[in-house]
PDB file of N, H, CA, C and O in Angstrom:
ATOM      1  N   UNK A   1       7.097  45.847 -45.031  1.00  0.00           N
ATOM      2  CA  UNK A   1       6.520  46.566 -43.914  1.00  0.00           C
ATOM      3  C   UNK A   1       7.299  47.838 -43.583  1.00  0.00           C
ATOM      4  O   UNK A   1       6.834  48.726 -42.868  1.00  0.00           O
ATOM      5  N   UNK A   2       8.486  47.876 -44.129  1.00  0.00           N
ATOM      6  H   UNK A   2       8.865  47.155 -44.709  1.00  0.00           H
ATOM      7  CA  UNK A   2       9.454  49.133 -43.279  1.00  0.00           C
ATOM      8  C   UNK A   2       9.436  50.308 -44.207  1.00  0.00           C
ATOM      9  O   UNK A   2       9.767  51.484 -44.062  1.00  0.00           O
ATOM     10  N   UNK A   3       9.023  49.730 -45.045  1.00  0.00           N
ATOM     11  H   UNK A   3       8.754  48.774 -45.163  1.00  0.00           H
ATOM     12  CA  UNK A   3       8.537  50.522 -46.798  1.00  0.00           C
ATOM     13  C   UNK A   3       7.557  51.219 -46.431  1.00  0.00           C
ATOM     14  O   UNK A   3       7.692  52.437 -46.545  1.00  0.00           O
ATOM     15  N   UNK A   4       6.337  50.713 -45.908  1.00  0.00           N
ATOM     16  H   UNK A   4       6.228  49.724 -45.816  1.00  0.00           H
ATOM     17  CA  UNK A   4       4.920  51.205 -45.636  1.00  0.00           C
ATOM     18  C   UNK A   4       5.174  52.228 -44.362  1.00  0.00           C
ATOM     19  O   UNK A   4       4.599  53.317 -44.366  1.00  0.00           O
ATOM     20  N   UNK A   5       5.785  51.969 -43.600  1.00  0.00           N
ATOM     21  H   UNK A   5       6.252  51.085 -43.596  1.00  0.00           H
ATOM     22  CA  UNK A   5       5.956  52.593 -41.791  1.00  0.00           C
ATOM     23  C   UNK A   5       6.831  53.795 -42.836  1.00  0.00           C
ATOM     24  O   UNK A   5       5.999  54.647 -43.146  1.00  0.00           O
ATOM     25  N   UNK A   6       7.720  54.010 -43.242  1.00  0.00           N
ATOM     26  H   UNK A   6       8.396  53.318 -42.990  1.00  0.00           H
ATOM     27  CA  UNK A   6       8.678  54.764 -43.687  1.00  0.00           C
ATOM     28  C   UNK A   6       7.480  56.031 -44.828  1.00  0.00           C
ATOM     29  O   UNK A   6       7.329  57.249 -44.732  1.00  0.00           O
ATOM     30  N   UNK A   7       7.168  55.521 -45.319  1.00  0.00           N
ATOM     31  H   UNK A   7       7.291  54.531 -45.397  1.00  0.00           H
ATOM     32  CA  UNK A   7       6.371  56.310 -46.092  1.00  0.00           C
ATOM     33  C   UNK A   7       4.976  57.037 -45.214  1.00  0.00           C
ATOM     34  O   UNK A   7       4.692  58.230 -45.112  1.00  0.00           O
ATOM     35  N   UNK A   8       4.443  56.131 -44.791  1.00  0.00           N
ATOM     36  H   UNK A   8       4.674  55.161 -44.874  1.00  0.00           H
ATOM     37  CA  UNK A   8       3.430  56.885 -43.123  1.00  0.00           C
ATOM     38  C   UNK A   8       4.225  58.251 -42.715  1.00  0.00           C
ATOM     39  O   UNK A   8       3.827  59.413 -42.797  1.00  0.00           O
ATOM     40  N   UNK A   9       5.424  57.765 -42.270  1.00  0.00           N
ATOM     41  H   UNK A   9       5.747  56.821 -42.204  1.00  0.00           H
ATOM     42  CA  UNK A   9       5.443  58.715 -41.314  1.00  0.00           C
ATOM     43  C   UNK A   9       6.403  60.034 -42.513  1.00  0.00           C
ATOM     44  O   UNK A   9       6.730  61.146 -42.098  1.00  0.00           O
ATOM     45  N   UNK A  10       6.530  59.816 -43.163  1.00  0.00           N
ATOM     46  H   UNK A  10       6.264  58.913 -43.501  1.00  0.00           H
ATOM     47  CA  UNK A  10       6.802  61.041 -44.469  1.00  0.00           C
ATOM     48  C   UNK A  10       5.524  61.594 -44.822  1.00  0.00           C
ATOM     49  O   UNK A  10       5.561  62.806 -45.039  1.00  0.00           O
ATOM     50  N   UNK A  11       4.761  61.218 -44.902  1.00  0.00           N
ATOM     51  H   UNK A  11       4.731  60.234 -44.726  1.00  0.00           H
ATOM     52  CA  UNK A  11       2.823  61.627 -44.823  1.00  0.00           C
ATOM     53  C   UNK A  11       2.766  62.197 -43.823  1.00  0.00           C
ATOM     54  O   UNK A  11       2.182  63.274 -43.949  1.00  0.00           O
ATOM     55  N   UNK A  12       3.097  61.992 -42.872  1.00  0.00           N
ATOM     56  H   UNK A  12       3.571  61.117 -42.770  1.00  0.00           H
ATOM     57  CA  UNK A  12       3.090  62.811 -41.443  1.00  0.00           C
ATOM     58  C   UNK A  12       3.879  63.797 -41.268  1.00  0.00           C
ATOM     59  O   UNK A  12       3.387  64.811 -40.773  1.00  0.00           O
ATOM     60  N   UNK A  13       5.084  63.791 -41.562  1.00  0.00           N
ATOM     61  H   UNK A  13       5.483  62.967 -41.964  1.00  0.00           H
ATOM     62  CA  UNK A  13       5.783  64.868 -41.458  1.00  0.00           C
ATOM     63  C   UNK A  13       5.564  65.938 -42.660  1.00  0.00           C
ATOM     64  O   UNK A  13       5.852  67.128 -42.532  1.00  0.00           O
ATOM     65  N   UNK A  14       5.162  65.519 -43.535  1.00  0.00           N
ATOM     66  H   UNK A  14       4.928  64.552 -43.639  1.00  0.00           H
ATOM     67  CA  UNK A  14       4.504  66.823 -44.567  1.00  0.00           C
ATOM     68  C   UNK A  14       3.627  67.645 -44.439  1.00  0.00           C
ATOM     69  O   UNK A  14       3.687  68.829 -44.772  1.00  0.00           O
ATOM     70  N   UNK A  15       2.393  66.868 -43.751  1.00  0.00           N
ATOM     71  H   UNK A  15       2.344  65.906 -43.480  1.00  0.00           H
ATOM     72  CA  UNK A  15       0.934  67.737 -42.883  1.00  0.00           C
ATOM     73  C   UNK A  15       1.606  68.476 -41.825  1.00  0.00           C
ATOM     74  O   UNK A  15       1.454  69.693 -41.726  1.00  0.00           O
ATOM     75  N   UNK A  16       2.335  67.814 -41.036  1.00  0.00           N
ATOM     76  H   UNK A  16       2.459  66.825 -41.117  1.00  0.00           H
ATOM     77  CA  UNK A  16       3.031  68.909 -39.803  1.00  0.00           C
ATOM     78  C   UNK A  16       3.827  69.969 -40.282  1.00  0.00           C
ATOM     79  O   UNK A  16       4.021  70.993 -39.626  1.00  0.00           O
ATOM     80  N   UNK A  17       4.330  69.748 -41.484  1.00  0.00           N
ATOM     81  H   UNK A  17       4.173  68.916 -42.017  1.00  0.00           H
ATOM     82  CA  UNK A  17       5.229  71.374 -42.191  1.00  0.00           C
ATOM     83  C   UNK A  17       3.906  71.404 -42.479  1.00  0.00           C
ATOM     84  O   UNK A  17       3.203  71.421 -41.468  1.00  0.00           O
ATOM     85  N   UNK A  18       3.337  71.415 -43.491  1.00  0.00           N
ATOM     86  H   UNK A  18       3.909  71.401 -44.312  1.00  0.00           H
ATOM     87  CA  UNK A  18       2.128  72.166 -44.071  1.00  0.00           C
ATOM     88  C   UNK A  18       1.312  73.162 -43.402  1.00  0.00           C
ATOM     89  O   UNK A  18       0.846  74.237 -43.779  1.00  0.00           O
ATOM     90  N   UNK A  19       1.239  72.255 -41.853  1.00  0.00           N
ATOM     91  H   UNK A  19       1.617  71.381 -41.546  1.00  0.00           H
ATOM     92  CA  UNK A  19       0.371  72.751 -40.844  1.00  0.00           C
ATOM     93  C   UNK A  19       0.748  73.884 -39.816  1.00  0.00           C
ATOM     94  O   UNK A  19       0.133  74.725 -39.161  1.00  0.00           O
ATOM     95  N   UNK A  20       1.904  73.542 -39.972  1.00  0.00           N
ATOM     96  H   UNK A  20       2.403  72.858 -40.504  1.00  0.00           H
ATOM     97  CA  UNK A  20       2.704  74.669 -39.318  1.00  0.00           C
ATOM     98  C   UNK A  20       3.442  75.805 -39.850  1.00  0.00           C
ATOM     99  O   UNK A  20       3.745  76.715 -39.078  1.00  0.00           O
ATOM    100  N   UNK A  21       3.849  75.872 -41.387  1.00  0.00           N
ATOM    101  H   UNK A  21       3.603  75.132 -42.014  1.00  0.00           H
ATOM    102  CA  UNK A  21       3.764  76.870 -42.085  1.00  0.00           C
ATOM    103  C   UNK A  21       2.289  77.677 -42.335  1.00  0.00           C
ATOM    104  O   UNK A  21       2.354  78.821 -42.784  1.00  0.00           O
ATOM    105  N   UNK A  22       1.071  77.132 -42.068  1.00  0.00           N
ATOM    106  H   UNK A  22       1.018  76.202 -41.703  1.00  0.00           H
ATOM    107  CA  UNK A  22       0.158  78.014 -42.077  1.00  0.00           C
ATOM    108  C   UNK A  22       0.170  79.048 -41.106  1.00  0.00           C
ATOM    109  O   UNK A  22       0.097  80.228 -41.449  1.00  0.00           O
ATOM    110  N   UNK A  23       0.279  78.597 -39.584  1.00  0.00           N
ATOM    111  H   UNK A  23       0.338  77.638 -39.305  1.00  0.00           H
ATOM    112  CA  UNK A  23       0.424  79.265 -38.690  1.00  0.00           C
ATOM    113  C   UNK A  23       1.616  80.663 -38.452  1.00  0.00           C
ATOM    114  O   UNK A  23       1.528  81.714 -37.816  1.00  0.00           O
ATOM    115  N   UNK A  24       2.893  79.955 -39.446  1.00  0.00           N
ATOM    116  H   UNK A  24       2.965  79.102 -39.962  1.00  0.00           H
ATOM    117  CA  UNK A  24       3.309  81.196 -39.228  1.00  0.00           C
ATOM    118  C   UNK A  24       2.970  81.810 -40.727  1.00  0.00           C
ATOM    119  O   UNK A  24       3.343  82.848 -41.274  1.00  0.00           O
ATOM    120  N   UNK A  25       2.480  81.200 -40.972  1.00  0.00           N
ATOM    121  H   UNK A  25       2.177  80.357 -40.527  1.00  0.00           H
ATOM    122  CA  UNK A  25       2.058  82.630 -42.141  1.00  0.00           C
ATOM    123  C   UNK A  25       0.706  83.735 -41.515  1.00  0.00           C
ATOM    124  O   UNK A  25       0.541  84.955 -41.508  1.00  0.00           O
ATOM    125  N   UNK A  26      -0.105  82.518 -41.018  1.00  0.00           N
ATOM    126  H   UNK A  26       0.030  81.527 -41.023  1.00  0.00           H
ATOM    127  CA  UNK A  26      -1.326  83.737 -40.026  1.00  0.00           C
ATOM    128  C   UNK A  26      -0.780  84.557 -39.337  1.00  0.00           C
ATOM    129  O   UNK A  26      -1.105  85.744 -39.386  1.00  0.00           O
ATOM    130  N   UNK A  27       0.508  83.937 -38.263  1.00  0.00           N
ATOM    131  H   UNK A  27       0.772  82.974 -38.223  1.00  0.00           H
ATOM    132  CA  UNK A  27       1.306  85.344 -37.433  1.00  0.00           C
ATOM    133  C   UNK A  27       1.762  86.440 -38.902  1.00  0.00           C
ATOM    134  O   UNK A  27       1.126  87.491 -38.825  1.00  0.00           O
ATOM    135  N   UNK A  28       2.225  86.416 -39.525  1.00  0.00           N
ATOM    136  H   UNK A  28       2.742  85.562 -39.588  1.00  0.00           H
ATOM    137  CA  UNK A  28       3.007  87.016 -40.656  1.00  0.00           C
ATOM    138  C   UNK A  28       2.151  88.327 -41.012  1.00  0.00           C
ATOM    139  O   UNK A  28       2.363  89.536 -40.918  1.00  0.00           O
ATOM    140  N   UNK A  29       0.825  87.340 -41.573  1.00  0.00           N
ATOM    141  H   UNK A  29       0.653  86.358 -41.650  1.00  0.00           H
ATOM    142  CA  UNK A  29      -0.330  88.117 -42.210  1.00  0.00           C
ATOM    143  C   UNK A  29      -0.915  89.441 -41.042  1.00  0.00           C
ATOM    144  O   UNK A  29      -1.049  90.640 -41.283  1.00  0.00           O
ATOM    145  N   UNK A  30      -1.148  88.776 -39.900  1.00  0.00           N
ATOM    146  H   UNK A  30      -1.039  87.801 -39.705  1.00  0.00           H
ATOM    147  CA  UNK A  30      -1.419  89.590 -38.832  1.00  0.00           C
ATOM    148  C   UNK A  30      -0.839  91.038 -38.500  1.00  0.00           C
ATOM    149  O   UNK A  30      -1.188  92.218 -38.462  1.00  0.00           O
ATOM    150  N   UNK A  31       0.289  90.199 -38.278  1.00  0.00           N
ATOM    151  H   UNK A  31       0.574  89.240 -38.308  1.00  0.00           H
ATOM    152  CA  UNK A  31       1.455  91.199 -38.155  1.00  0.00           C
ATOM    153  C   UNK A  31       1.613  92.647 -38.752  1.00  0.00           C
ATOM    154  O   UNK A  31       1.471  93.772 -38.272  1.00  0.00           O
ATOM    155  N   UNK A  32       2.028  92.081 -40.212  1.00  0.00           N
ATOM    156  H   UNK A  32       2.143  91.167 -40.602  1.00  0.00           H
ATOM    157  CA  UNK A  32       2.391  93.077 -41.262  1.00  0.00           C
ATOM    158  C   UNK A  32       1.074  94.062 -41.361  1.00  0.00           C
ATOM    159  O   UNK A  32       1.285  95.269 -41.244  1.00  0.00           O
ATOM    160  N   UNK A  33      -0.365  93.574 -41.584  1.00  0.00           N
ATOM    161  H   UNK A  33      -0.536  92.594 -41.678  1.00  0.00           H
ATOM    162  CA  UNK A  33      -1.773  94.246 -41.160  1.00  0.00           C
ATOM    163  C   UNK A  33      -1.896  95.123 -39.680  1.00  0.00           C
ATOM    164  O   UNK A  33      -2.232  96.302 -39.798  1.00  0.00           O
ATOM    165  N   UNK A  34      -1.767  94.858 -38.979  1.00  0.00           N
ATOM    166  H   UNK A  34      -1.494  93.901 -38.883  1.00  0.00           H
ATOM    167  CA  UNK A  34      -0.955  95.615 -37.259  1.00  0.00           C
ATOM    168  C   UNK A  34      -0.507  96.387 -37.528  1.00  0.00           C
ATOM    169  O   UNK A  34      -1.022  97.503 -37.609  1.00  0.00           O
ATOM    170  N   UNK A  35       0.889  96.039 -37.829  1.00  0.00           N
ATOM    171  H   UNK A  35       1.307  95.133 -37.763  1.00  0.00           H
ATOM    172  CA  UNK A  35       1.887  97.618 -38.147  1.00  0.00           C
ATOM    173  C   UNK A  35       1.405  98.142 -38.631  1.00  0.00           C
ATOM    174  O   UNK A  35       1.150  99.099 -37.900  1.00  0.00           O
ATOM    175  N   UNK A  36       0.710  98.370 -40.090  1.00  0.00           N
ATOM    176  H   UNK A  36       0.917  97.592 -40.684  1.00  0.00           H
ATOM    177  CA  UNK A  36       0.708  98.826 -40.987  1.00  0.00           C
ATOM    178  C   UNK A  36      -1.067 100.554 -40.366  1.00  0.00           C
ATOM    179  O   UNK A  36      -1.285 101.741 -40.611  1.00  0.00           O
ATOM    180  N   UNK A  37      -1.786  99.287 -39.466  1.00  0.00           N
ATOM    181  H   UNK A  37      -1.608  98.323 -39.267  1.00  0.00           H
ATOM    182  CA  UNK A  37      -2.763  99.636 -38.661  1.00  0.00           C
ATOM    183  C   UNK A  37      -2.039 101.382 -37.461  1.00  0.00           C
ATOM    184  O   UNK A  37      -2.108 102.589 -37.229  1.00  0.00           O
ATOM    185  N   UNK A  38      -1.561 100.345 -37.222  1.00  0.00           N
ATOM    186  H   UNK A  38      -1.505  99.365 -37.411  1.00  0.00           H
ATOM    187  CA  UNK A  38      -0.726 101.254 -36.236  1.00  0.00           C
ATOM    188  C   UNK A  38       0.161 102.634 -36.863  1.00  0.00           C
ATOM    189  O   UNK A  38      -0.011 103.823 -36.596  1.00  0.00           O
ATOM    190  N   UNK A  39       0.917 102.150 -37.562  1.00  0.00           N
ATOM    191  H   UNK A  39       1.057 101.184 -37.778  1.00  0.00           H
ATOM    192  CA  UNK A  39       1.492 103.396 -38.161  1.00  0.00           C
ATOM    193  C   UNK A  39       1.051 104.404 -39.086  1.00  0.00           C
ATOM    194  O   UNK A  39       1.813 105.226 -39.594  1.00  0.00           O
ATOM    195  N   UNK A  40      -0.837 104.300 -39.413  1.00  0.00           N
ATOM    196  H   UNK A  40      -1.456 103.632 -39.000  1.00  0.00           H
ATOM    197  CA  UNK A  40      -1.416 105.078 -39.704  1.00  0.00           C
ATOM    198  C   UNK A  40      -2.058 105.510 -38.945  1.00  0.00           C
ATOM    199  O   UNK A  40      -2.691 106.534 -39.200  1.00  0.00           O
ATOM    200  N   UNK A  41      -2.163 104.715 -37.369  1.00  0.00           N
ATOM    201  H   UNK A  41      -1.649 103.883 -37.162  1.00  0.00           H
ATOM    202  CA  UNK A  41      -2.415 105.362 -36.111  1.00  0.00           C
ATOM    203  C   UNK A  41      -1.672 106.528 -35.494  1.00  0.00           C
ATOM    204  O   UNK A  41      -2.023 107.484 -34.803  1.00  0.00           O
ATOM    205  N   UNK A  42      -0.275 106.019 -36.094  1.00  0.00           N
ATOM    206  H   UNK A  42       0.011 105.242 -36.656  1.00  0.00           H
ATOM    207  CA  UNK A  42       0.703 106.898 -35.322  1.00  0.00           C
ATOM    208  C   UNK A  42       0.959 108.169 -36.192  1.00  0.00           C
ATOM    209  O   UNK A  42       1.343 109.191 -35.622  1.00  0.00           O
ATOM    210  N   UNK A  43       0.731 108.157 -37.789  1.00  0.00           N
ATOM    211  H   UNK A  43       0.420 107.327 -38.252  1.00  0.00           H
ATOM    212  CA  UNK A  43       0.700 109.383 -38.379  1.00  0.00           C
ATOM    213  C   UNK A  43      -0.319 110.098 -37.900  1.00  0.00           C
ATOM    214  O   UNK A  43       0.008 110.922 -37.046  1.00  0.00           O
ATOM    215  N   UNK A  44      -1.374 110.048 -38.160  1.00  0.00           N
ATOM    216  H   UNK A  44      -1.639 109.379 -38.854  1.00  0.00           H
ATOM    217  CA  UNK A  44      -2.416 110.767 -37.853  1.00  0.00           C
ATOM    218  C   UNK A  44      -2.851 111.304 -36.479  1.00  0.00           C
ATOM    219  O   UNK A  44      -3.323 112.440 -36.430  1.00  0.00           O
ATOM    220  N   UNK A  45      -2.746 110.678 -35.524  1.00  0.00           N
ATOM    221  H   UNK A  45      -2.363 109.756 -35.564  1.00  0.00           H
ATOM    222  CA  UNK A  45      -2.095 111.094 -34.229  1.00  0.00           C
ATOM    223  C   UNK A  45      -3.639 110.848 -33.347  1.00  0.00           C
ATOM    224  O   UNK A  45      -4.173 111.592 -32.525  1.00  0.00           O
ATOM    225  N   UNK A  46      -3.974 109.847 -33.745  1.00  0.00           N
ATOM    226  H   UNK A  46      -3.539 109.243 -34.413  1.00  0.00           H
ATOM    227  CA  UNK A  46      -5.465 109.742 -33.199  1.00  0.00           C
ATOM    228  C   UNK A  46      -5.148 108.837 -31.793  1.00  0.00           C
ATOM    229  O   UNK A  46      -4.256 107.995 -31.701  1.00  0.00           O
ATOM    230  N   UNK A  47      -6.222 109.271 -30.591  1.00  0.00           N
ATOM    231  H   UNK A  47      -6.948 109.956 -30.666  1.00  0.00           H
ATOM    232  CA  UNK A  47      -6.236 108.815 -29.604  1.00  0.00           C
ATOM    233  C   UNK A  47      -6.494 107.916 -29.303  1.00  0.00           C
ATOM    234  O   UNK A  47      -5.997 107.508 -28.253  1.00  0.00           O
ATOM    235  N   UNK A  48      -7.642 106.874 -30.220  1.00  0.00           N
ATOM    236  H   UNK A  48      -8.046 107.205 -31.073  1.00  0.00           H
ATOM    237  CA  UNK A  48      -8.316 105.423 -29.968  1.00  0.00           C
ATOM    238  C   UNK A  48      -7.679 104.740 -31.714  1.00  0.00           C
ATOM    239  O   UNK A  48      -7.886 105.105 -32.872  1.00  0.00           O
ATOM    240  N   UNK A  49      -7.093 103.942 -31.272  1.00  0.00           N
ATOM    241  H   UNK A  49      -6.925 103.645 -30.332  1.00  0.00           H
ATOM    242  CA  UNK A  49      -6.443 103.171 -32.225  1.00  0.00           C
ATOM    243  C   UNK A  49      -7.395 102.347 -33.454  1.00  0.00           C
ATOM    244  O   UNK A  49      -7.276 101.174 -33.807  1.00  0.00           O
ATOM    245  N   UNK A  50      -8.227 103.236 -33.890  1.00  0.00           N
ATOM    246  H   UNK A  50      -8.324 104.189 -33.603  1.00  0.00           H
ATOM    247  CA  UNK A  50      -9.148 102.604 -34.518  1.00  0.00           C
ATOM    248  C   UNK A  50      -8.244 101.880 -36.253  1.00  0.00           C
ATOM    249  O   UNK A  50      -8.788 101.053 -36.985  1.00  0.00           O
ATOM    250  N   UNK A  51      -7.267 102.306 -36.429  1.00  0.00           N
ATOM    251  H   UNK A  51      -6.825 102.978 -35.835  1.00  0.00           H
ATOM    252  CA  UNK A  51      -7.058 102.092 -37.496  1.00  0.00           C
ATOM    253  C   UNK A  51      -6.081 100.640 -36.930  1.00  0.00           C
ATOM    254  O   UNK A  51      -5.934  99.722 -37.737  1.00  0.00           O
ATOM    255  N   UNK A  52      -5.681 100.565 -36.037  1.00  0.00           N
ATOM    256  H   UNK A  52      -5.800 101.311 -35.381  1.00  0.00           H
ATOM    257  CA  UNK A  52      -4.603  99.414 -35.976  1.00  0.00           C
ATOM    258  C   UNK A  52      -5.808  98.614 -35.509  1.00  0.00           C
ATOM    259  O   UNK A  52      -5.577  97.406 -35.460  1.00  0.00           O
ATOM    260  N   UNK A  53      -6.805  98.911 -35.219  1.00  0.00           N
ATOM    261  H   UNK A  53      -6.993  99.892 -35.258  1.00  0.00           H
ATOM    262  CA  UNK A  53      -8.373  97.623 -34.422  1.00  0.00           C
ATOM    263  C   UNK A  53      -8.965  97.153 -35.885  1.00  0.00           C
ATOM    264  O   UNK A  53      -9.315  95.974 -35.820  1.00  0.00           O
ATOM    265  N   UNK A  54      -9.177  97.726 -37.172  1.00  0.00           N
ATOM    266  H   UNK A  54      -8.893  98.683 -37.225  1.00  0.00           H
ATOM    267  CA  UNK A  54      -9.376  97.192 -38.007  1.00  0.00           C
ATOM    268  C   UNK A  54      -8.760  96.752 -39.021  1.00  0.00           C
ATOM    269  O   UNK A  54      -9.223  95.944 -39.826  1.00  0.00           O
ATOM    270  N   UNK A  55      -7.484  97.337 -39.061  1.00  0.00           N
ATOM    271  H   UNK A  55      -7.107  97.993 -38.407  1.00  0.00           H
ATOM    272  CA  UNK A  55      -6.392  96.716 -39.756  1.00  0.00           C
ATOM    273  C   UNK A  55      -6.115  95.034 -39.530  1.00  0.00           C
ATOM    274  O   UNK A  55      -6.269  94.106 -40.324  1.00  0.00           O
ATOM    275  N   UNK A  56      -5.581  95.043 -37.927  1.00  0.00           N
ATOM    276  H   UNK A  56      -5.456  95.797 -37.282  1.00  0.00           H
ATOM    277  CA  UNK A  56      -5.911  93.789 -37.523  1.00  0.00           C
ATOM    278  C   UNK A  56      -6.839  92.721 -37.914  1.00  0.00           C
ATOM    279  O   UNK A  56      -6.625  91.545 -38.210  1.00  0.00           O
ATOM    280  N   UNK A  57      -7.754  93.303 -37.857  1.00  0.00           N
ATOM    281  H   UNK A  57      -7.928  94.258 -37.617  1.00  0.00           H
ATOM    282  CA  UNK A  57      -9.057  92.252 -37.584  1.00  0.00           C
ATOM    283  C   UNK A  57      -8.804  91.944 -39.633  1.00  0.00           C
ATOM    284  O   UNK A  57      -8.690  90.793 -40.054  1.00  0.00           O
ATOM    285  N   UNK A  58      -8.768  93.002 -40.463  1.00  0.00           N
ATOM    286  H   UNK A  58      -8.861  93.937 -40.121  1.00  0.00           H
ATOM    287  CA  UNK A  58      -8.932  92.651 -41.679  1.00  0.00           C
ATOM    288  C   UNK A  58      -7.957  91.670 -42.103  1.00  0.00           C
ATOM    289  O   UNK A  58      -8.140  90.866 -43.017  1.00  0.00           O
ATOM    290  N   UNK A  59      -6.371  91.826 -41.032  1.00  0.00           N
ATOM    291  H   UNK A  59      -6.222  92.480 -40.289  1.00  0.00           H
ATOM    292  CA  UNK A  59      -5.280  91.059 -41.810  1.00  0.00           C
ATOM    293  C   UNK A  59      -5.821  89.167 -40.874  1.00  0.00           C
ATOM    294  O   UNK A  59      -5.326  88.085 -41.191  1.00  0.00           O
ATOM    295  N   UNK A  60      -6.897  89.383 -39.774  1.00  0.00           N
ATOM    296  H   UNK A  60      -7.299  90.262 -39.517  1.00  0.00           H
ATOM    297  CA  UNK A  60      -7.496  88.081 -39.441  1.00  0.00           C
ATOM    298  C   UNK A  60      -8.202  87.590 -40.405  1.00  0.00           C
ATOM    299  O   UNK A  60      -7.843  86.516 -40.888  1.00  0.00           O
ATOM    300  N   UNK A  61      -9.441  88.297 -40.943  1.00  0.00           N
ATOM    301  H   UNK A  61      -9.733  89.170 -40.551  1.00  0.00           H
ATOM    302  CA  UNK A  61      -9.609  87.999 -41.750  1.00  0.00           C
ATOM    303  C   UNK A  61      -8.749  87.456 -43.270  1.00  0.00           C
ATOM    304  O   UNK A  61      -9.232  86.405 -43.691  1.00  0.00           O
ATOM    305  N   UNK A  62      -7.742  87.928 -44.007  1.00  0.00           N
ATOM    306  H   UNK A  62      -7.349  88.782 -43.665  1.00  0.00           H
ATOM    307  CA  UNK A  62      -7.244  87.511 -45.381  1.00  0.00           C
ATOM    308  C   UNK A  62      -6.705  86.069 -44.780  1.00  0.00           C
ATOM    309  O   UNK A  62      -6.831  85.060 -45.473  1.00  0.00           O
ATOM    310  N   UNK A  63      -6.084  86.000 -43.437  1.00  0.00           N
ATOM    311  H   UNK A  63      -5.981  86.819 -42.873  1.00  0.00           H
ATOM    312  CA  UNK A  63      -5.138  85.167 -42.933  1.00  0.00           C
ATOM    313  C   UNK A  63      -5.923  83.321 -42.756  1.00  0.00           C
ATOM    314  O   UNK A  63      -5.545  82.160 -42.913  1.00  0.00           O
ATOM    315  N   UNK A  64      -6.946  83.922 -42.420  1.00  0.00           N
ATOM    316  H   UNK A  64      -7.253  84.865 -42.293  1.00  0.00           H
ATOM    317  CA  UNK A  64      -8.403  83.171 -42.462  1.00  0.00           C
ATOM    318  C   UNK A  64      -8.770  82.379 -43.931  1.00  0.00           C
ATOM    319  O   UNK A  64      -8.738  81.162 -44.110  1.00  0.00           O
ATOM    320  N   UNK A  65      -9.060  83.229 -44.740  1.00  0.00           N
ATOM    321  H   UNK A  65      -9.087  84.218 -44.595  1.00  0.00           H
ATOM    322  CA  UNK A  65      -9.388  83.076 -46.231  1.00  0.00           C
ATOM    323  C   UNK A  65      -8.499  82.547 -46.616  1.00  0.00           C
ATOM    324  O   UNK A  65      -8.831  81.539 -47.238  1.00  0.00           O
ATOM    325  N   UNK A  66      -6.802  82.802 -46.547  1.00  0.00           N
ATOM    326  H   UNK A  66      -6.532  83.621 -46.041  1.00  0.00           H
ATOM    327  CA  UNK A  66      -5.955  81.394 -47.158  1.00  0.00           C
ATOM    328  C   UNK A  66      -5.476  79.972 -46.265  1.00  0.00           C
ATOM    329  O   UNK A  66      -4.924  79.037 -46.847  1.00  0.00           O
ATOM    330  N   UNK A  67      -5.789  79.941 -44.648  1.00  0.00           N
ATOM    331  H   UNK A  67      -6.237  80.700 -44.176  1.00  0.00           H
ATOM    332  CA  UNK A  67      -6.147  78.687 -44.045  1.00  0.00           C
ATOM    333  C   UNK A  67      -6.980  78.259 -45.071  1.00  0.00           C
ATOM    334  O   UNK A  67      -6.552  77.454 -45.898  1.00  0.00           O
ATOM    335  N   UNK A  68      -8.083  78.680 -45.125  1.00  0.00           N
ATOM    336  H   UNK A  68      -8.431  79.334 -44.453  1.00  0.00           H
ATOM    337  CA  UNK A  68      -9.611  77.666 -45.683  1.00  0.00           C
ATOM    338  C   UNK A  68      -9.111  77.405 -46.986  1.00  0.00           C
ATOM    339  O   UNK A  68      -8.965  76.197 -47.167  1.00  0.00           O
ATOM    340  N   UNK A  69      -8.858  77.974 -47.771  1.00  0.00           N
ATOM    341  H   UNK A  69      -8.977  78.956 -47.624  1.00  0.00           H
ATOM    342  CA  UNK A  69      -7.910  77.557 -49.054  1.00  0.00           C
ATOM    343  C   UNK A  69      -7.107  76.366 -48.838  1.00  0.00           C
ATOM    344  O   UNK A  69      -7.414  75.208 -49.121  1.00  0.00           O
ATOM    345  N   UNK A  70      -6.024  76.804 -48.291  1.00  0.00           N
ATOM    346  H   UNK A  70      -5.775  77.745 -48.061  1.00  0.00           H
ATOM    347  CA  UNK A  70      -5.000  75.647 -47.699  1.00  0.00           C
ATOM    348  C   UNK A  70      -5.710  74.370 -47.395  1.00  0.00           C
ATOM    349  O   UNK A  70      -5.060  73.348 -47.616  1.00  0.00           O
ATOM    350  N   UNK A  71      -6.780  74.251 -46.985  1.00  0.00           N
ATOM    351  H   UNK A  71      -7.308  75.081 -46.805  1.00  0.00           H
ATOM    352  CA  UNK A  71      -7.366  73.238 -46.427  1.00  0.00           C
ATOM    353  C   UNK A  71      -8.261  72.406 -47.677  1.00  0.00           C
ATOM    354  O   UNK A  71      -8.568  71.231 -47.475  1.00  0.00           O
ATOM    355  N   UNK A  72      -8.531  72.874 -48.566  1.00  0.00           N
ATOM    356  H   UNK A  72      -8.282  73.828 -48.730  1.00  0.00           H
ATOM    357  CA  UNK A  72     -10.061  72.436 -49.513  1.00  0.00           C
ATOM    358  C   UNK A  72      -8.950  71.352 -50.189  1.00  0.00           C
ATOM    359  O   UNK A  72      -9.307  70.571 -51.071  1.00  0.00           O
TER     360      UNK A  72
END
């Protein structure tokens, strides 16, 4: 029985890294897509941040596409 409980909860603690390295990889993905948004905001010298609004949203998107991966 202490065999079975012992191995459970090693099953458990692997999904919780698993699960929680996704998350900071979505912050990561986000992130690096942001800046990257932004500081072609900030070269170009534009008033409505359109490049850091779709940068973003695209690095939601890739960040998205390897959750659902992660998951299949």
């Amino acid at each position: 029985m202490d065999q079975k409980q012992s191995e459970k909860e090693r099953q458990r603690l692997n999904s919780y890294a698993k699960y929680s390295s996704l998350g900071f990889q979505m912050v990561g993905i986000i992130g690096v897509f942001t800046f990257i948004g932004y500081k072609i905001d900030e070269s170009t010298q534009n008033q409505t941040p359109y490049y850091t609004a779709g940068f973003s949203l695209l690095g939601v998107a890739i960040s998205l596409y390897f959750v659902f991966k992660a998951l299949k």
